[in-house]
C-alpha positions in Angstrom: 8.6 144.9 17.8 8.2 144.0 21.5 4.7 146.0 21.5 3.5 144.4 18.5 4.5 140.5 19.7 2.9 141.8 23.4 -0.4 142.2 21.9 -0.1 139.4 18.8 0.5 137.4 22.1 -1.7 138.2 24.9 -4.3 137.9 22.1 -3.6 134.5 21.0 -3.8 133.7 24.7 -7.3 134.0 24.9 -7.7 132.5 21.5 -6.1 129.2 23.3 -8.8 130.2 26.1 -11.7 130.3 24.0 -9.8 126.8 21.8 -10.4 125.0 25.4 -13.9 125.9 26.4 -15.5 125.6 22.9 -16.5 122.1 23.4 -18.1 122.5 27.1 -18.9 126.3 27.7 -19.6 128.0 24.0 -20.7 131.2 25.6 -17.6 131.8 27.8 -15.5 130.2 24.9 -17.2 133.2 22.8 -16.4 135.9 25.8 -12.5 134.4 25.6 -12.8 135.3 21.7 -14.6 138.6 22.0 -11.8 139.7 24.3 -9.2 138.3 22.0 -10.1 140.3 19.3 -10.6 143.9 21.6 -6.7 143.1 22.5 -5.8 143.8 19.1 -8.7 146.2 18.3 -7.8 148.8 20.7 -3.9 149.7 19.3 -5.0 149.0 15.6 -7.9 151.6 16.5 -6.5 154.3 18.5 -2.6 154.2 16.3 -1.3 157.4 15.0 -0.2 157.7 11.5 0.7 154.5 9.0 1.7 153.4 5.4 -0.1 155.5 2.7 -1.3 157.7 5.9 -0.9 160.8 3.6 -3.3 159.7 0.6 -6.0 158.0 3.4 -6.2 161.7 5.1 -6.5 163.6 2.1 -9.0 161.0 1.1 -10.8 161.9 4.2 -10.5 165.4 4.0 -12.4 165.5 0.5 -15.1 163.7 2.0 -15.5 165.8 5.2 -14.9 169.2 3.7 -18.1 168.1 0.8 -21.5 167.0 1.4 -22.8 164.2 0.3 -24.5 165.4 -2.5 -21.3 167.6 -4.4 -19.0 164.6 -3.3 -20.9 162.1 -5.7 -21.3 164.8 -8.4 -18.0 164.5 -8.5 -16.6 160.9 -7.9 -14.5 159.7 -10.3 -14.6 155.7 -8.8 -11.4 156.4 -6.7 -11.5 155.6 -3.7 -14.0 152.9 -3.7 -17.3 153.8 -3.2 -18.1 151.7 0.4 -14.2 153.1 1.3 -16.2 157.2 0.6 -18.9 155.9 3.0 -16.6 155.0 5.3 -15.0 158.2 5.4 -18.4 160.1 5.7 -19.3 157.9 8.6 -16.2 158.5 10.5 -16.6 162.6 10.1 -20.3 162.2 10.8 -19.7 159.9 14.0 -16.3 161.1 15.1 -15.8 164.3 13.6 -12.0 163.1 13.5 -9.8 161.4 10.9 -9.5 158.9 13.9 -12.5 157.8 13.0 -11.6 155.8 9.9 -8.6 154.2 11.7 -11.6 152.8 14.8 -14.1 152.2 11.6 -11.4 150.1 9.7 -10.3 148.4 12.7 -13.8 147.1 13.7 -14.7 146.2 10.4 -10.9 144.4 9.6 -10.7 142.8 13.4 -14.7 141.4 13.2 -14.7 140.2 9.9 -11.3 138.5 10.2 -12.5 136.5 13.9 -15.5 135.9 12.6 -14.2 134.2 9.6 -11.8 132.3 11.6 -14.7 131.2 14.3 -16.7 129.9 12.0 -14.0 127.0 11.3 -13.8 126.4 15.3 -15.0 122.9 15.7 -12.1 122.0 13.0 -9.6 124.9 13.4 -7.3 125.4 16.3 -8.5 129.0 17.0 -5.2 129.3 18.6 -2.5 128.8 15.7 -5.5 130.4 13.5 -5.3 134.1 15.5 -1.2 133.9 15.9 -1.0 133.2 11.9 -3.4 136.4 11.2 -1.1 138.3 13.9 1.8 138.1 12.0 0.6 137.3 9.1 -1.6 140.2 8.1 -2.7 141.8 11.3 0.5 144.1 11.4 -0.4 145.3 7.2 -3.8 146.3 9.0 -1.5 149.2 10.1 -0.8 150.3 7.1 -3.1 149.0 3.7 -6.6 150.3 5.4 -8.5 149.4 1.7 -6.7 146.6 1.3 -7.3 145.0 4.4 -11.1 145.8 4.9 -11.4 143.7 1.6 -9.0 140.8 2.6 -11.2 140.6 6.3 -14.4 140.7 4.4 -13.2 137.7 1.6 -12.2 136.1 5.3 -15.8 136.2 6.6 -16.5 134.8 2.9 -14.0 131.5 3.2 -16.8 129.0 4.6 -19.2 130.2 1.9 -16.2 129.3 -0.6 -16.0 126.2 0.6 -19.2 125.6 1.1 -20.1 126.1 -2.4 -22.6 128.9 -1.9 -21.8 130.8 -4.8 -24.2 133.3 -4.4 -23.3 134.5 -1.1 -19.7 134.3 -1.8 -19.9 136.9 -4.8 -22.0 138.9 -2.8 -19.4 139.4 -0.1 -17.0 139.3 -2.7 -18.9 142.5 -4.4 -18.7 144.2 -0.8 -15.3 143.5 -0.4 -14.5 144.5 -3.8 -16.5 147.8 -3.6 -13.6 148.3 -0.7 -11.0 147.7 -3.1 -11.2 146.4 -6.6 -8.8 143.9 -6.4 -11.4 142.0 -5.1 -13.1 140.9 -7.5 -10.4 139.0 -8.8 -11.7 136.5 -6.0 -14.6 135.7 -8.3 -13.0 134.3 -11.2 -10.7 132.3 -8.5 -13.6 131.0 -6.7 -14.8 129.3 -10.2 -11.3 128.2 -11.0 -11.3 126.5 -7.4 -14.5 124.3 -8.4 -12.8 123.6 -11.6 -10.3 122.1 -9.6 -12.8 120.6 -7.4 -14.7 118.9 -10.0 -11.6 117.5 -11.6 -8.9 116.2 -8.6 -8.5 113.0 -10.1 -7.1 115.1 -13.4 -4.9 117.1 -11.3 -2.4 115.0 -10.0 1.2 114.8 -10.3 2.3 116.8 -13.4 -1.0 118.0 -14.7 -0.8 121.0 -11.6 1.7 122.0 -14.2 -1.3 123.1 -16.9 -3.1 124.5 -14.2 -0.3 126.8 -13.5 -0.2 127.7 -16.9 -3.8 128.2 -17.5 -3.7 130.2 -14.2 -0.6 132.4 -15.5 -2.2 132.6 -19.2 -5.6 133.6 -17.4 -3.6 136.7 -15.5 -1.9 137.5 -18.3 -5.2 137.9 -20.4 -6.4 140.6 -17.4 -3.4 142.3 -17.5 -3.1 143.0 -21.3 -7.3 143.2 -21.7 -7.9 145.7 -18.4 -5.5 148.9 -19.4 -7.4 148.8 -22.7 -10.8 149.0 -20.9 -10.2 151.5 -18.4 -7.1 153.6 -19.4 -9.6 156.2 -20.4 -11.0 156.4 -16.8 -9.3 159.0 -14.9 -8.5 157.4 -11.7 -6.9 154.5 -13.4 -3.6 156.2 -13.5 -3.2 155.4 -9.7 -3.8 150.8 -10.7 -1.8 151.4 -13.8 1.3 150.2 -12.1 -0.2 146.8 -11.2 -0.2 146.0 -15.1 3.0 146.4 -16.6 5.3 143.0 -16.6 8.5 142.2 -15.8 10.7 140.3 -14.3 10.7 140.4 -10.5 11.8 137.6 -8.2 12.3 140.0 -5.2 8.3 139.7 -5.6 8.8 136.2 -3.5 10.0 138.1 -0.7 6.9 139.6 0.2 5.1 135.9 1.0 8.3 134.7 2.9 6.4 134.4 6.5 3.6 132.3 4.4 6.5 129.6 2.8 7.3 127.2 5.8 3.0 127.1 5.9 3.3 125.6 2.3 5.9 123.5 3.1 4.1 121.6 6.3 1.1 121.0 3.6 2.5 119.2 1.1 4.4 117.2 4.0 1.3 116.3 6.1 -1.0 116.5 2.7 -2.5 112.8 3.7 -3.4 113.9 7.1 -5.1 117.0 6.3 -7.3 115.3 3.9 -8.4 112.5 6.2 -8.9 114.9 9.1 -11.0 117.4 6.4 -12.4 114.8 4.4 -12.4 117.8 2.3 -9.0 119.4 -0.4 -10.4 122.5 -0.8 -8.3 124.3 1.6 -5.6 122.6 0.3 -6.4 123.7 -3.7 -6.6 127.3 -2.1 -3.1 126.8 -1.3 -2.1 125.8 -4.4 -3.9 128.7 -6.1 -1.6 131.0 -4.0 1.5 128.9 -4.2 0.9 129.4 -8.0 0.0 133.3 -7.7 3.5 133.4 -5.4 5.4 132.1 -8.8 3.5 134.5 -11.0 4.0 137.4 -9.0 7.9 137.6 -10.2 5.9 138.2 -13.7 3.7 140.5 -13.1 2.8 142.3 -9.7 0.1 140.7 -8.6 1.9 140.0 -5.0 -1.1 141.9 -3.6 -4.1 139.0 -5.1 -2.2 136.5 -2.1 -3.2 138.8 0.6 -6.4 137.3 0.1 -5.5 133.6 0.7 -3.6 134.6 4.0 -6.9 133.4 6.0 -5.9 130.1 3.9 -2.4 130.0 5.7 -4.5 130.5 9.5 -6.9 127.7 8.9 -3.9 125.1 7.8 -1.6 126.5 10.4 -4.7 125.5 12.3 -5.2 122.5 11.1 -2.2 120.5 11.2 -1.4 119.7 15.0 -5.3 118.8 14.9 -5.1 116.4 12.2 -2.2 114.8 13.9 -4.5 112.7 16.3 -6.4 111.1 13.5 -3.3 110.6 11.7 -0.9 108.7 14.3 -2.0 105.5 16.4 -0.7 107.1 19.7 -1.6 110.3 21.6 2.1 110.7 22.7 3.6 110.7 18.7 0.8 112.9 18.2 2.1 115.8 20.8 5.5 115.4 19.7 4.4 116.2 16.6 2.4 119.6 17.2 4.9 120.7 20.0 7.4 120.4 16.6 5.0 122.5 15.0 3.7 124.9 17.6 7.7 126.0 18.0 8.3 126.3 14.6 4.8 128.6 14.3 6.4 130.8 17.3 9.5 131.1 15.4 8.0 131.8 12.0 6.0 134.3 13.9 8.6 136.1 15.7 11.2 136.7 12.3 7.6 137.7 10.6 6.8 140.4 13.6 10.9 141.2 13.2 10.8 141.4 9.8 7.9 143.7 9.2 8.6 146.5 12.1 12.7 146.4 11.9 13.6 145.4 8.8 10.9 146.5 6.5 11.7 149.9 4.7 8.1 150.6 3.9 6.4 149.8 6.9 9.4 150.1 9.9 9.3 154.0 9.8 5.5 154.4 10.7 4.7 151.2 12.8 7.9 151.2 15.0 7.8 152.7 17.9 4.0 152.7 18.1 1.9 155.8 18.6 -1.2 156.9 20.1 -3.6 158.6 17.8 -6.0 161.2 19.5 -10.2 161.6 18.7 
C-alpha cells in the first residue's frame, strides 16, 4: 500500500508543479506533467505479474508462437483485434511478454494525461491526477484491455463535450476495438445530447424517467445481444455480463467514486457558473444511474469509463469556489475542506484495493519487478 500511495503521490506532486506554472511557463508546466506521468509509468511498466495475468500471457503466447498470417486465419474476434496487434508489437519490439505490460502502460498513462491536460486551464491538474491514482490507475495493474479502452474514451472526453461527434465515435471505435465494451460509449454519448437538448425537461423528478429509460435501454442490450452473438464462439467468455440478478454488493465496487457524487450535487450551482457548461455534471448522473443499475445486471464495468468524469469534478470544485464566494479566505477554507477529504478518500481507496481487495491484494501487494 505504502509503494502504491509513494508513487500516486510523488506524482501528483508534479501535477501541482505543472497546476502552478501553466499560466506563466506552459513549456516547463508541460515538463512538470511529462515527469508526472513517467513516475507512474515506470512501475506500471516494468510490474511482474497481475489480475487475469494468466489469460493475458497465454494471449500473448498465441500471438508470438503464430505469424501474422496463420494468426488471422484463425481469429475468432477474441481478444480484440487492436489488443492481437498489441501483442505482436510487443514480441516483435521486445521479444518479451514484458512488452505488453510497457505497451499498455504507455498507451493507458498517455491517453489518460493527455485527456486530463486538455481540461488544464479549467481543471486542477492536481486533484485530476490524485483521483485517476486511486481511482483507476491501481486497476491499470490488473484489467490491461479494459483500461487501454477506458484511457483512450479519456483522450475522447473533450470531443464529448465538445460535441464532435465524429471524432468521438472514432476514438470510441479504437477504444472499443481494445475491448468491446466500448462501444457502449456510443449510444451514451447520444443519450448525453438528449439530455443536453432537454435540461429544462429534466428537473426534479423527471431524472426519474431518464433512469428508467436508461435501465429499460440496458435491459433491451442485455436480452437482444445473447441472441445475436451466442452463436459466435468467443462469446462464451462475455456471456456472464448478461444474465440478471439481484446484486447490491455491485455498489461496492464504485465506493471510492460516492463522496465525488455527493460534493456535486452539494456545490451543483457553483460548478455550473464556474463551467457555464452541465455536461460534466449529466456525465455524472449517467454513472450515478449505471451505479443503481448495476445491482440489476452487471454492468459495474460500463462506470469505469466515467471515472475520468470523477477527476475533472474532483478537479473542479475547489476551482469553482473562487467564483462562487465573495471572499478569497471562505474560498480556501472551503478547498482545504475538500483537498483533505480527497486525501482521505484517496488513502481508504489505495487501502482498500491492495489490502483488502480479494481479487486484486494477492498480485499487486507487495509489488514486483518484471524482467525484459
Amino acid at each position: 500500500m505504502l509503494f502504491y500511495l509513494s508513487i500516486i503521490a510523488l506524482a501528483t506532486f508534479f501535477a501541482f508543479l505543472a497546476n502552478n506554472e501553466k499560466r506563466r511557463h506552459e513549456r516547463i508546466s508541460a515538463i512538470f506533467y511529462i515527469i508526472s506521468a513517467l513516475i507512474l509509468f515506470f512501475p506500471l511498466a516494468m510490474r511482474d505479474c497481475g489480475v487475469d495475468y494468466e489469460e493475458y500471457y497465454r494471449t500473448y503466447l498465441s500471438t508470438a508462437t503464430r505469424s501474422w498470417e496463420v494468426y488471422w486465419s484463425l481469429y475468432i474476434g477474441r481478444p480484440e483485434p487492436l489488443y492481437s496487434v498489441l501483442n505482436f508489437a510487443a514480441d516483435y519490439i521486445f521479444k518479451s511478454y514484458q512488452g505488453v505490460h510497457i505497451l499498455c502502460a504507455a498507451i493507458s498513462i498517455g491517453f489518460s494525461y493527455a485527456g486530463y491536460y486538455k481540461f488544464k486551464d479549467k481543471v486542477s491538474l492536481t486533484l485530476a491526477i490524485w483521483t485517476f491514482g486511486f481511482n483507476y490507475y491501481i486497476m491499470m495493474y490488473g484489467l490491461n484491455r479494459m483500461m487501454l479502452a477506458v484511457s483512450i474514451i479519456t483522450w475522447a472526453y473533450h470531443y464529448w463535450i465538445e460535441k464532435k461527434t465524429i471524432k468521438f465515435i472514432i476514438w470510441a471505435i479504437i477504444a472499443g476495438l481494445f475491448h468491446y465494451s466500448a462501444f457502449l460509449m456510443i449510444p451514451l454519448y447520444f443519450v448525453l445530447l438528449w439530455i443536453d437538448k432537454r435540461q429544462t425537461l429534466l428537473q426534479g423528478l423527471k431524472w426519474g424517467r431518464v433512469f428508467i429509460s436508461v435501465a429499460l435501454i440496458f435491459i433491451v442490450i442485455y436480452r437482444v445481444v445473447p441472441q445475436v452473438f451466442s452463436g459466435f464462439s468467443w462469446f462464451v467468455r462475455y456471456q456472464q455480463y448478461f444474465i440478471l440478478s439481484t446484486t447490491f454488493e455491485a455498489l461496492n465496487n464504485n465506493i471510492q467514486t460516492y463522496p465525488t457524487v455527493l460534493f456535486a450535487i452539494v456545490f451543483r450551482k457553483r460548478i455550473e457558473k464556474y463551467l457555464q457548461d452541465r455536461k460534466i455534471l449529466n456525465m455524472l448522473y449517467i454513472y450515478a444511474m449505471l451505479c443503481a443499475v448495476s445491482v440489476i445486471m452487471p454492468v459495474h464495468r460500463i462506470c469505469y469509463y466515467f471515472y475520468p468524469c470523477i477527476g475533472l469534478l474532483n478537479g473542479v470544485i475547489p476551482s469553482s469556489a473562487y467564483d462562487y464566494y465573495n471572499t478569497r479566505e471562505s474560498a480556501v477554507q472551503n478547498n482545504i475542506f475538500f483537498n483533505f477529504a480527497m486525501i482521505a478518500v484517496g488513502i481508504f481507496a489505495i487501502w482498500l484495493i491492495t489490502c483488502y481487495g480479494i481479487h486484486w491484494a494477492p498480485y499487486i501487494n507487495p509489488y514486483k519487478m518484471g524482467h525484459l
